[in-house]
C-alpha positions in Angstrom: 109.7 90.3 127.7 108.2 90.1 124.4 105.8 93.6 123.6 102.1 91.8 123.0 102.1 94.9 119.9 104.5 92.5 118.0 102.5 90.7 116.0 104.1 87.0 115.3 106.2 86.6 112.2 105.5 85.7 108.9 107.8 83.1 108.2 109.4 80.1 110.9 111.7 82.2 113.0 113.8 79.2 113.6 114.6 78.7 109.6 117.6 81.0 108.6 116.3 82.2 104.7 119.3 84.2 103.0 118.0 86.7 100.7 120.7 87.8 98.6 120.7 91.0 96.2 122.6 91.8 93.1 123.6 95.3 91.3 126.2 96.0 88.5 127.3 99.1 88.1 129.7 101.3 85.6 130.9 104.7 86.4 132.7 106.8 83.3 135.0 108.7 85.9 132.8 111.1 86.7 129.9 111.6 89.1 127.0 109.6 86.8 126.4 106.2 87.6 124.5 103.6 86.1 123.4 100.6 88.2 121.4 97.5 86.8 119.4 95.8 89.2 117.5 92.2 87.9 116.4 92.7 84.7 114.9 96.8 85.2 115.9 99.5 83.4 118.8 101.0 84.6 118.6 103.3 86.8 121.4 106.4 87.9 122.6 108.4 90.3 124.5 111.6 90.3 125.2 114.8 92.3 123.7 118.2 92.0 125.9 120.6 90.3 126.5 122.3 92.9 128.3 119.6 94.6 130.5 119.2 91.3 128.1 116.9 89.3 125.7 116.8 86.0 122.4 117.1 88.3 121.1 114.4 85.8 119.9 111.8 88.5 119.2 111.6 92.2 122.5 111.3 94.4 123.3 108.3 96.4 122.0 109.4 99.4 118.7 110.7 97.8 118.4 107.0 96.7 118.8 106.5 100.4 115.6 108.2 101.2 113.5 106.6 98.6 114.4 103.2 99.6 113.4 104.3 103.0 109.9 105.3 101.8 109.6 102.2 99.3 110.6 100.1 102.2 108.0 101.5 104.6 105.6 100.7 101.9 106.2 97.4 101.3 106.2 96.8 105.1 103.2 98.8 105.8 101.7 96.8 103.6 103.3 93.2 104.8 102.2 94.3 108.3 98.5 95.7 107.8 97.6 92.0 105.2 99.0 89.9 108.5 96.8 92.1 110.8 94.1 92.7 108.5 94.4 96.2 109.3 92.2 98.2 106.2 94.3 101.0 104.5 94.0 103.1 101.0 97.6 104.5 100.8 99.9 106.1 102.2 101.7 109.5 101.7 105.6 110.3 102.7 107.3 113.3 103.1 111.1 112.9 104.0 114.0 114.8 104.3 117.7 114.8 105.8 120.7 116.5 106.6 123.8 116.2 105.5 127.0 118.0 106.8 128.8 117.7 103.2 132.4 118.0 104.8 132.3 115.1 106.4 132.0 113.2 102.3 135.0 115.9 101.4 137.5 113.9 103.9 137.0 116.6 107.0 137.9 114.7 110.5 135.5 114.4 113.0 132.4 114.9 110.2 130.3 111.5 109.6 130.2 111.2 105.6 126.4 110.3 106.1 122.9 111.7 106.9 123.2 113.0 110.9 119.0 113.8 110.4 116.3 112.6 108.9 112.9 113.0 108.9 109.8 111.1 108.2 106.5 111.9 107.4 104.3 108.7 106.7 100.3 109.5 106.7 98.0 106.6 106.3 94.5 107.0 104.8 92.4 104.4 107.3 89.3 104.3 109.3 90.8 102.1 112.1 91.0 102.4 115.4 94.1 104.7 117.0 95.1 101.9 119.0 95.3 99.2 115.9 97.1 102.4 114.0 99.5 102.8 116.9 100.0 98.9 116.4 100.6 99.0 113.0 103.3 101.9 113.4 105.7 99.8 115.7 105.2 96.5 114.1 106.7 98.9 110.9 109.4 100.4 113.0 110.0 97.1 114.1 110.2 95.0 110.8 111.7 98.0 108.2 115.4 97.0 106.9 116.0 100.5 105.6 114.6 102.3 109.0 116.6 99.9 111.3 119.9 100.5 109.2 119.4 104.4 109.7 118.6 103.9 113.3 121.9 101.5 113.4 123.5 104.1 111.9 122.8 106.6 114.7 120.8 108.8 112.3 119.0 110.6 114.6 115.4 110.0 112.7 112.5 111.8 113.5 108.9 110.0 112.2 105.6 111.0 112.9 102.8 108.8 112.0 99.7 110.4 111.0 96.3 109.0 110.5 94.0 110.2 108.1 90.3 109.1 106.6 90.4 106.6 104.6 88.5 108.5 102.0 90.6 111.5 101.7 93.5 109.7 99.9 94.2 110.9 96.5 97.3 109.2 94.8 98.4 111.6 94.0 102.5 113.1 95.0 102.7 116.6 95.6 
């Protein structure tokens, strides 16, 4: 049975449309990365020193994170233009945890987040129930969010609603 909170998709479900992506990347045997992506900057990653790197750049799984939040963005946004939903912005909080033996080789211990969670509050003046629409139609449709939940990260999100007038831009 199809949930009537699904709003249709954007695009013919019956077409397959491959979306490929492409980095490059060059690590100087050590901990620093630098990754190209399109034509951007470069952008890099490291460890914190007290995981044995330069704490010059966020780690890998840092970059995990913000590609969770900037996928929850786009997506929000995708999902509240098809159902006109009205929005200022949104704030995220998020955070995980890591058992860091399980990167070190230690058997038994998954080498990836076992937590995370997810704050997302959304400056609007809708309804609750067109917010708690909006919400599963993102949970629904977010690549990064379904690869954690595929993942067994055990992810913990709470949605919050907030007046549309309080939102500031502004990151804490």
């Amino acid at each position: 049975m199809i949930d009537p909170d699904i709003i249709e998709p954007s695009i013919d479900p019956d077409t397959k449309k491959i979306g490929i992506r492409h980095v490059k990347a060059s690590n100087a045997a050590g901990t620093r990365t630098r990754i190209q992506v399109r034509d951007f900057d470069p952008v890099y990653t490291d460890e914190p020193a007290s995981l044995g790197g330069t704490n010059s750049a966020p780690s890998p799984l840092e970059t995990v994170l913000v590609a969770l939040v900037g996928c929850d963005g786009v997506i929000i946004n995708g999902v509240a233009s098809a159902m006109g939903f009205a929005y200022t912005g949104v704030d995220f909080a998020c955070e995980s945890q890591i058992d860091v033996r399980g990167p070190k080789g230690v058997p038994g211990i998954r080498p990836y987040f076992e937590t995370a969670k997810l704050d997302i509050i959304v400056y609007t003046d809708e309804s609750g129930a067109r917010f708690q629409q909006l919400r599963k139609n993102v949970e629904f449709r977010c690549p990064v969010m379904n690869l954690l939940n595929a993942a067994q990260v055990k992810m913990d999100v709470q949605w919050t609603a907030r007046p549309a007038g309080d939102y500031s831009g502004n990151v804490d």
